[in-house]
MMTF fields as JSON, N, C-alpha, C and O atoms, coordinates in Angstrom:
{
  "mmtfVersion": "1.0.0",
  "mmtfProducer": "UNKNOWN",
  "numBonds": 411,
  "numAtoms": 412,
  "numGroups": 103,
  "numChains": 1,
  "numModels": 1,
  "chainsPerModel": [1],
  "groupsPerChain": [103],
  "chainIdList": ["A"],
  "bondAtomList": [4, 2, 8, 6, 12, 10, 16, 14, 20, 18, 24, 22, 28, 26, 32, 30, 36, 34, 40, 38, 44, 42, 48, 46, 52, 50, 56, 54, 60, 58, 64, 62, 68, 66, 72, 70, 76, 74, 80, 78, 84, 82, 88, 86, 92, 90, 96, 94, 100, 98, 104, 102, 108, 106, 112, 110, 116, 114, 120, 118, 124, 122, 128, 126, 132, 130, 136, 134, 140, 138, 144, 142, 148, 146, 152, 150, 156, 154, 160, 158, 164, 162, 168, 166, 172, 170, 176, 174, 180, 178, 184, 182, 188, 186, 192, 190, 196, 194, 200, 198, 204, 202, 208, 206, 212, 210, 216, 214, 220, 218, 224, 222, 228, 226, 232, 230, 236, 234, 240, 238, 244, 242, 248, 246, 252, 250, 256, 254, 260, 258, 264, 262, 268, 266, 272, 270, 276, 274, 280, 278, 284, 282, 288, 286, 292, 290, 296, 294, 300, 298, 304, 302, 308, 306, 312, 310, 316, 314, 320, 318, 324, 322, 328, 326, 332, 330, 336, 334, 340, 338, 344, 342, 348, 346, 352, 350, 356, 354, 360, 358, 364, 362, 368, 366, 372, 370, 376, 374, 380, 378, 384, 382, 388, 386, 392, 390, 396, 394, 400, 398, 404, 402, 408, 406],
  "bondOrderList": [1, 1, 1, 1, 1, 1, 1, 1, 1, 1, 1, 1, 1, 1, 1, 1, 1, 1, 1, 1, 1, 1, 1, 1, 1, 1, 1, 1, 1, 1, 1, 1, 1, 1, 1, 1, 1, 1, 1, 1, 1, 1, 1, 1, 1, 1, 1, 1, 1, 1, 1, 1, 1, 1, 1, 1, 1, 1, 1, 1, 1, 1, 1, 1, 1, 1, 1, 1, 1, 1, 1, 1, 1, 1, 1, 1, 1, 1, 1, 1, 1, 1, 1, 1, 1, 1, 1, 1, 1, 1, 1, 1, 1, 1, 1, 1, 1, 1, 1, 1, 1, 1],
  "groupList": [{"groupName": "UNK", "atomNameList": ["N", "CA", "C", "O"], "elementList": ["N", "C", "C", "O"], "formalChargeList": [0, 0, 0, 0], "bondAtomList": [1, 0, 2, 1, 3, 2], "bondOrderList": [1, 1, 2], "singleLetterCode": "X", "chemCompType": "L-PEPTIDE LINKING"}],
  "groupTypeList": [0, 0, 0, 0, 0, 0, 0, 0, 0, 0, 0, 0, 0, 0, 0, 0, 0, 0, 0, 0, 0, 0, 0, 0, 0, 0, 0, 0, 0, 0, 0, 0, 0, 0, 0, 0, 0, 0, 0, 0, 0, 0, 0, 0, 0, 0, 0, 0, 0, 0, 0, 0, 0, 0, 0, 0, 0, 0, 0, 0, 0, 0, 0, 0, 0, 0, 0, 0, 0, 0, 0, 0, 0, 0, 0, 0, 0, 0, 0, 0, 0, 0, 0, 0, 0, 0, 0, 0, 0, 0, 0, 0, 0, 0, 0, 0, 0, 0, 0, 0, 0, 0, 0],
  "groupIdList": [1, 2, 3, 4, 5, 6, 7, 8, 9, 10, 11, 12, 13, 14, 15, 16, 17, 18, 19, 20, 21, 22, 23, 24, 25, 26, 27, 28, 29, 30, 31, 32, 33, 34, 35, 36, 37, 38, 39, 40, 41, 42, 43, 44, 45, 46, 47, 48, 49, 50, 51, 52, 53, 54, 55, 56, 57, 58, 59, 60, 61, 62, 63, 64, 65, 66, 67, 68, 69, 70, 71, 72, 73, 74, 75, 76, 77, 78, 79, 80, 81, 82, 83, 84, 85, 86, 87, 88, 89, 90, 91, 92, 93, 94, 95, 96, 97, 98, 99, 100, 101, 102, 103],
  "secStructList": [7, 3, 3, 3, 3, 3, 4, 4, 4, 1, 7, 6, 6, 7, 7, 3, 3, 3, 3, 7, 1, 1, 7, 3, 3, 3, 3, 3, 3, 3, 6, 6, 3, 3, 3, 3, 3, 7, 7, 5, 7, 6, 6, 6, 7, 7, 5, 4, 4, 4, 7, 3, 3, 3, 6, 6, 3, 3, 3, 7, 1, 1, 1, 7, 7, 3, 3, 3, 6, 6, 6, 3, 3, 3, 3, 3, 1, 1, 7, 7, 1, 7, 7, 7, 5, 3, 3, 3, 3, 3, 3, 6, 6, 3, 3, 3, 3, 3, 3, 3, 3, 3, 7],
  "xCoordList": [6.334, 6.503, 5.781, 6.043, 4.784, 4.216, 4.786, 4.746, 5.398, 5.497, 4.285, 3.237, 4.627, 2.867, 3.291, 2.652, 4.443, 4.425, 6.247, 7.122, 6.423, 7.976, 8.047, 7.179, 9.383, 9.436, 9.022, 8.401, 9.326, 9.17, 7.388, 7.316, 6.566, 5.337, 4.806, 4.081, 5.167, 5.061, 5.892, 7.099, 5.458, 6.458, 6.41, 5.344, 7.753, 7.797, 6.474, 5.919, 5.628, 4.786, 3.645, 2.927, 3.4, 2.216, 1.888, 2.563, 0.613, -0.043, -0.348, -0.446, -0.379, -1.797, -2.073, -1.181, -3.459, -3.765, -4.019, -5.023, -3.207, -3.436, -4.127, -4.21, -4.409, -5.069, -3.953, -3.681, -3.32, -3.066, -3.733, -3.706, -4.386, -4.988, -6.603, -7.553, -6.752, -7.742, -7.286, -8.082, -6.25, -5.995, -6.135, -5.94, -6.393, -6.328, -4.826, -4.738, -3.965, -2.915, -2.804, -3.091, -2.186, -2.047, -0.707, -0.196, 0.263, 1.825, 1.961, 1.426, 3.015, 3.028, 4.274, 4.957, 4.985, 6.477, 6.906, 6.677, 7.703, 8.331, 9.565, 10.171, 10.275, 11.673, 12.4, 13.235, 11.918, 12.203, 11.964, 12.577, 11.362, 11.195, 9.575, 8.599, 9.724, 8.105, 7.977, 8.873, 6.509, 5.741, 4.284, 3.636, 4.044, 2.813, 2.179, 2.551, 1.097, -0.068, -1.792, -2.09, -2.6, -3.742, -4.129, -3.441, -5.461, -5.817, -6.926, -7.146, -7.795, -8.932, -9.047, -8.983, -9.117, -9.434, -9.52, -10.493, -9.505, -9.725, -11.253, -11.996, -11.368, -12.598, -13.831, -14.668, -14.085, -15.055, -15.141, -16.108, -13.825, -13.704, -13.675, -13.983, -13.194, -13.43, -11.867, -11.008, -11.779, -10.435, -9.846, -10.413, -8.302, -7.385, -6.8, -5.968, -7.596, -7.22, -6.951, -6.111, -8.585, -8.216, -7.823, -8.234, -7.039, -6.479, -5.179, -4.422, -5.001, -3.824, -2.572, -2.563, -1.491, -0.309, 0.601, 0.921, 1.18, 1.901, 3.284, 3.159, 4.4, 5.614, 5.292, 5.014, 5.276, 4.818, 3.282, 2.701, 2.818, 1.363, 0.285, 0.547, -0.724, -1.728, -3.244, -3.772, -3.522, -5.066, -6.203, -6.439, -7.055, -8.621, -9.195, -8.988, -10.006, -10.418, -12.499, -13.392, -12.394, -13.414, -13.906, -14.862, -13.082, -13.003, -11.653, -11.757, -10.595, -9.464, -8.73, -8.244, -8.908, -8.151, -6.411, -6.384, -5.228, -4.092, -3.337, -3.312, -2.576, -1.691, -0.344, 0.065, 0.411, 1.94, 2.2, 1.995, 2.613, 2.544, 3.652, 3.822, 4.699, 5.738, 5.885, 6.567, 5.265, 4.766, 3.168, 2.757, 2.611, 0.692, 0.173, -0.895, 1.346, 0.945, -0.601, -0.717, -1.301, -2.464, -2.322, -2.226, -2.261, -1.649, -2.401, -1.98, -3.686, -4.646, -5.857, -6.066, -6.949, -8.676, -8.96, -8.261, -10.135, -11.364, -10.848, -11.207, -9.463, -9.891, -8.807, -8.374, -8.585, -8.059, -7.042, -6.374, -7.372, -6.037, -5.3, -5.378, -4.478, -3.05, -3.437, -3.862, -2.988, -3.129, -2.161, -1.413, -2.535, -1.545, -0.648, -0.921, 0.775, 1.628, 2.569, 3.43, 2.668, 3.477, 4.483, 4.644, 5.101, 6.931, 7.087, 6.544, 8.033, 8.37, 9.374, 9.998, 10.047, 10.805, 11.058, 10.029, 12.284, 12.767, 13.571, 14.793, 13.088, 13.88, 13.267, 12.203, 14.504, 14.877, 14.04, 13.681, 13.595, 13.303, 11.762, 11.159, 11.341, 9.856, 9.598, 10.242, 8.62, 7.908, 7.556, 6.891, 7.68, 7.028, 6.426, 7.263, 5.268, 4.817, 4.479, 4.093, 4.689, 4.469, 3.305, 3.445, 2.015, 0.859, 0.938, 0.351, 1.65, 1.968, 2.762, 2.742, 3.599, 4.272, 4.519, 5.209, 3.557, 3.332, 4.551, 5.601, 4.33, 5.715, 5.185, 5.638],
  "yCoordList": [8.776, 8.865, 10.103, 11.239, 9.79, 11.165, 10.949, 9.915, 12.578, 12.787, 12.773, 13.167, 12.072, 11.763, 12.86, 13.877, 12.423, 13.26, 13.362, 12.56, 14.35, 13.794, 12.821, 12.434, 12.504, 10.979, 10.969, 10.01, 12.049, 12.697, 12.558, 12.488, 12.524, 12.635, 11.315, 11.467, 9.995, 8.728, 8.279, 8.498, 7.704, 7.198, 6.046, 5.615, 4.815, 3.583, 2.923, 3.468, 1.708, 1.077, 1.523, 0.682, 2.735, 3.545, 3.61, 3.457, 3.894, 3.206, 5.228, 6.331, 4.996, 6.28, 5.86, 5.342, 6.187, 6.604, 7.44, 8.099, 7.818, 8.985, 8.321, 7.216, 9.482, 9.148, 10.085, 11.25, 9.344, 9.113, 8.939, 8.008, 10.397, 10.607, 9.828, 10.526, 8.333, 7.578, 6.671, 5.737, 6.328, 5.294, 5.298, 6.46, 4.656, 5.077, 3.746, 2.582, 4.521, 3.579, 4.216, 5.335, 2.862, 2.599, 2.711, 1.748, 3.962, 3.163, 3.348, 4.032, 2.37, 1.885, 2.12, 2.552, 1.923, 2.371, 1.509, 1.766, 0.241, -1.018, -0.962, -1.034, -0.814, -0.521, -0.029, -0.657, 1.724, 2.791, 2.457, 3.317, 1.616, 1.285, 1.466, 0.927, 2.277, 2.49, 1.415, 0.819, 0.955, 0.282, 1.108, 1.846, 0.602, 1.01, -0.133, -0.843, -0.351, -1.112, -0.447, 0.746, -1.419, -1.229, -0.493, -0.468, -0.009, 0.37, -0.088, -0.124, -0.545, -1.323, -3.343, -3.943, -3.911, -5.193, -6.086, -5.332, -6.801, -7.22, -8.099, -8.37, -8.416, -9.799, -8.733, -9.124, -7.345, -6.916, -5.198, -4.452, -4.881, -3.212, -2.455, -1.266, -3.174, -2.316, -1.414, -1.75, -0.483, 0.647, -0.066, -0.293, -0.386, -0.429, 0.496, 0.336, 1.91, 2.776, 2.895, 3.481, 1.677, 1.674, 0.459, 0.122, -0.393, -1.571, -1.417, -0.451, -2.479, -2.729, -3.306, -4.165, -2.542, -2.639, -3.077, -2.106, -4.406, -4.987, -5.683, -6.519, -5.005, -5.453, -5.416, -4.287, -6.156, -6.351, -6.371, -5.855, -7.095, -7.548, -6.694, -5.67, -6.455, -5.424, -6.339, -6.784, -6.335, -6.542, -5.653, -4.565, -6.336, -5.633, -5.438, -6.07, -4.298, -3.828, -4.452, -4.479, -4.841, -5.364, -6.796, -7.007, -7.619, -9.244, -9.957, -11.181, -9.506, -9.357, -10.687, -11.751, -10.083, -10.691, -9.761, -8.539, -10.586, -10.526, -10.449, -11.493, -9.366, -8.921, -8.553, -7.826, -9.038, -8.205, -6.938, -6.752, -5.992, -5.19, -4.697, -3.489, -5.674, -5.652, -6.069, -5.434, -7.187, -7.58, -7.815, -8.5, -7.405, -7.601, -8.825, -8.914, -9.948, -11.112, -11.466, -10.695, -12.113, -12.498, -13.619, -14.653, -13.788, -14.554, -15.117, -16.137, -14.496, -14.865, -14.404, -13.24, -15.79, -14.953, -14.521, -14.582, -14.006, -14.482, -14.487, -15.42, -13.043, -12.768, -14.106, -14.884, -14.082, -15.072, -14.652, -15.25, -13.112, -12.378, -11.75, -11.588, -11.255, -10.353, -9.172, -8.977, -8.141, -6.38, -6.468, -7.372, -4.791, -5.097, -4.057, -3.427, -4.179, -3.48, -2.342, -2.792, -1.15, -0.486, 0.429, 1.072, 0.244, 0.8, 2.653, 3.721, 2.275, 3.6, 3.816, 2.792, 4.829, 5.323, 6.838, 7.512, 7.488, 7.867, 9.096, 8.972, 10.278, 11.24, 13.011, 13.588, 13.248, 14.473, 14.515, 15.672, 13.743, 13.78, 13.076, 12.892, 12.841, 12.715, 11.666, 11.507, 10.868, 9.406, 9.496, 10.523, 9.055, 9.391, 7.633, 6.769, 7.406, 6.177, 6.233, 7.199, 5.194, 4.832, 4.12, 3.246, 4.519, 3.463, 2.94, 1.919, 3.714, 2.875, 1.734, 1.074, 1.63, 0.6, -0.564, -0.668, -1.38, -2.657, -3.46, -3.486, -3.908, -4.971, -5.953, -7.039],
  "zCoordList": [-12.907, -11.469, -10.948, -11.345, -9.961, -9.622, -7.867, -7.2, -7.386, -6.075, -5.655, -6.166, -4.254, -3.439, -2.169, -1.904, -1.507, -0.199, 0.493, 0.167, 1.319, 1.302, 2.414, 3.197, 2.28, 3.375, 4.635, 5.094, 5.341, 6.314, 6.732, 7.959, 6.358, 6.359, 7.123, 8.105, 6.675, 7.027, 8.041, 7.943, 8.969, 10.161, 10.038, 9.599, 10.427, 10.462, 10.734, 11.687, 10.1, 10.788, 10.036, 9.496, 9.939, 9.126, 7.352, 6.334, 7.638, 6.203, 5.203, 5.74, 4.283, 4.174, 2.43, 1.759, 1.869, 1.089, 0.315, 0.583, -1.049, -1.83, -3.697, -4.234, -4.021, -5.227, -6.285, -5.995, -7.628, -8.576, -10.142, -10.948, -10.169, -11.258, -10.993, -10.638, -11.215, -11.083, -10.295, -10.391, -9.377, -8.734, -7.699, -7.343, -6.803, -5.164, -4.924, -5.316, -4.21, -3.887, -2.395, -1.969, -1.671, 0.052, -0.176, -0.747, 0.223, 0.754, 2.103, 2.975, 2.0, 3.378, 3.693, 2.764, 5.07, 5.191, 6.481, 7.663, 5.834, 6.637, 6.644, 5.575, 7.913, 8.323, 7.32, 6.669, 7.112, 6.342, 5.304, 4.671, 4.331, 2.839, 2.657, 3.179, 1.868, 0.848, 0.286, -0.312, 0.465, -0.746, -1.006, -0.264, -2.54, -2.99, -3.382, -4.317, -2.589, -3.328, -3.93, -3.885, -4.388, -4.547, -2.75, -1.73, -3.037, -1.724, -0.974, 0.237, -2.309, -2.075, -1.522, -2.595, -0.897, -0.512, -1.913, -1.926, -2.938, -3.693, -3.7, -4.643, -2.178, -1.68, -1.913, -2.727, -1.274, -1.134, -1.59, -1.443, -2.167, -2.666, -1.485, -1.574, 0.193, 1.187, 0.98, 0.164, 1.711, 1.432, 2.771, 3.84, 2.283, 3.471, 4.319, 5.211, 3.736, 4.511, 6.257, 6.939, 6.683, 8.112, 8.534, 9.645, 7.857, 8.059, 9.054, 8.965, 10.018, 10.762, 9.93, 9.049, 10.504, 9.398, 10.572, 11.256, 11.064, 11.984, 10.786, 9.892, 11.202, 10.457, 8.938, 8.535, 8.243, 6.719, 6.358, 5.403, 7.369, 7.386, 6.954, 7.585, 6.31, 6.537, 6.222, 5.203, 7.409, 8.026, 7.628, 8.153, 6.421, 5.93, 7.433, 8.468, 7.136, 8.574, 8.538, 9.385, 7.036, 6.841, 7.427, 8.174, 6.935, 6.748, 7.182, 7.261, 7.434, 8.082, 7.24, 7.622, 5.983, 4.966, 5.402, 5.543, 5.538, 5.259, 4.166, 3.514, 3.659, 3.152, 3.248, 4.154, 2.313, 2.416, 1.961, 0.762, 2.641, 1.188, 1.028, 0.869, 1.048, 0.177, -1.056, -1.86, -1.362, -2.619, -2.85, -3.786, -2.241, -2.519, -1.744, -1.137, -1.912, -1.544, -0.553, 0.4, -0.638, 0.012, 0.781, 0.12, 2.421, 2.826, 3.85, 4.396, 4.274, 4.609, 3.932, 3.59, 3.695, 3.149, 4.281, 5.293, 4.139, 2.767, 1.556, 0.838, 0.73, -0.648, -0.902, -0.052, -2.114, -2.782, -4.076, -4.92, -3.664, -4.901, -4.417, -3.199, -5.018, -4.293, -5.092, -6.231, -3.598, -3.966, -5.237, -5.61, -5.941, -7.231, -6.307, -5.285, -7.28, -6.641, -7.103, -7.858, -6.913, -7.974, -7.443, -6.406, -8.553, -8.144, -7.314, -7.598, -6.305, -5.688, -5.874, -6.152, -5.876, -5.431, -4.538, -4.512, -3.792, -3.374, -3.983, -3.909, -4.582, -4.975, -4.437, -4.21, -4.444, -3.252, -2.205, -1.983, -1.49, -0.222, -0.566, 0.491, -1.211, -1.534, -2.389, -3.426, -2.003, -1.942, -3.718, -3.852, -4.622, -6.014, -6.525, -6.789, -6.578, -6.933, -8.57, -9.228, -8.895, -10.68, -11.235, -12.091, -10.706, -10.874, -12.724, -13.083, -13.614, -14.77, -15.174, -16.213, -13.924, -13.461, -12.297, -11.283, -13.026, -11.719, -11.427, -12.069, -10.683, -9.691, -9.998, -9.635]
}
């Protein structure tokens, strides 16, 4: 588990990207719950960094491939794979993601 940032940092609705040794992971924060996904688009390697994040949803800012990123799910193409997804949690105040541990 590596701490990324404390909770406080992320506001409902909002996305951000941090890097994890070699990983780039997107969490995201949907009616107070962290998720961590991949960060990159799977269709084209674009970064979801500036993707629209509406309720669960997150919109490639590339190709406006749809995502969940509660579970990765791919729910509109172009791509045709699901973000990967990896475990968060919540300790002493601060966001800690597990990129050794996928969902």
């Amino acid at each position: 588990m590596t701490p990324v940032f404390p909770v406080s940092a992320l506001g409902d609705g909002e996305t951000t990207v941090c890097r994890i040794g070699t990983v780039e992971v997107l969490v995201s924060r949907v009616d107070g719950r962290y998720y961590a996904t991949s960060a990159r688009c799977p269709h084209a390697g674009q970064s979801l960094a500036g993707g629209r994040l509406q309720g669960c949803e997150l919109r490639c800012p590339l190709h406006a491939a749809v995502f969940d990123v509660r579970d990765g799910r791919c729910l509109r193409g172009p791509s045709d794979e699901d973000l990967q997804r990896y475990r968060v949690v919540i300790d002493q105040g601060r966001v800690c993601v597990d990129v050794d541990a996928t969902r």
